[in-house]
N, C-alpha and C positions, 0 to 999 in steps of 0.2 A: 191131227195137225198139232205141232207144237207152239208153243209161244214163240220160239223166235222164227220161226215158218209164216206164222200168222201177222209178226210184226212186217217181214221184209212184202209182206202181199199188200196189206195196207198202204207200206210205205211207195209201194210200184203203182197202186192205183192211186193213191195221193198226187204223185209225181204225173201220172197221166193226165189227169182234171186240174192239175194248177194248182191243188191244193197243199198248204202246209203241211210237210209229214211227223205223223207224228210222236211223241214222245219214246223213249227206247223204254223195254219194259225194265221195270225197278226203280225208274227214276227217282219220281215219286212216292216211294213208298212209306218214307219216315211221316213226309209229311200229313200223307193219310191217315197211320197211327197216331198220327197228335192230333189230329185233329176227331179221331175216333175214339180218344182219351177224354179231351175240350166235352163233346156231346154226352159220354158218360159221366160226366160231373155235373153240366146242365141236366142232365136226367135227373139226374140223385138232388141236385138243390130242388127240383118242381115237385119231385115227390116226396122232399121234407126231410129225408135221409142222408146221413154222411156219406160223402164221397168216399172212395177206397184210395188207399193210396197216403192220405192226407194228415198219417197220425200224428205226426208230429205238432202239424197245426193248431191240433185240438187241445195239447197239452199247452201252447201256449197263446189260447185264445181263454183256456179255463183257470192258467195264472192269471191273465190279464184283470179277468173278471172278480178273481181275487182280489186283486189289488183297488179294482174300483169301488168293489162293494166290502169288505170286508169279510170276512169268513163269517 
């Protein structure tokens, strides 16, 4: 069965019981990448490691620090 098979079946039994039907598929999909992005970052901060992705931050989080403390 396909995904859009499987959506219009849902959506027929939704529609029978009154219920909400619901979402078309791909709606949501960005938002699940970011937020599957969000959770690999909290992973990486709990286990101590730099997040990926982030380099540029580092470069000026290591000026920063320069300039606080002195070389």
């Amino acid at each position: 069965m396909s995904i859009t098979q499987q959506y219009l079946l849902d959506t027929y039994r939704a529609r029978q019981h009154g219920d909400p039907t619901p979402p078309a598929p791909g709606t949501h999909d960005w938002q699940a990448m970011r937020e599957l992005a969000d959770h690999r970052r909290f992973r990486a901060a709990l286990t101590v490691r730099p997040a990926r992705g982030r380099g540029r931050d580092r470069g000026r989080m290591r000026a920063a620090l320069a300039r606080l403390f002195g070389r």
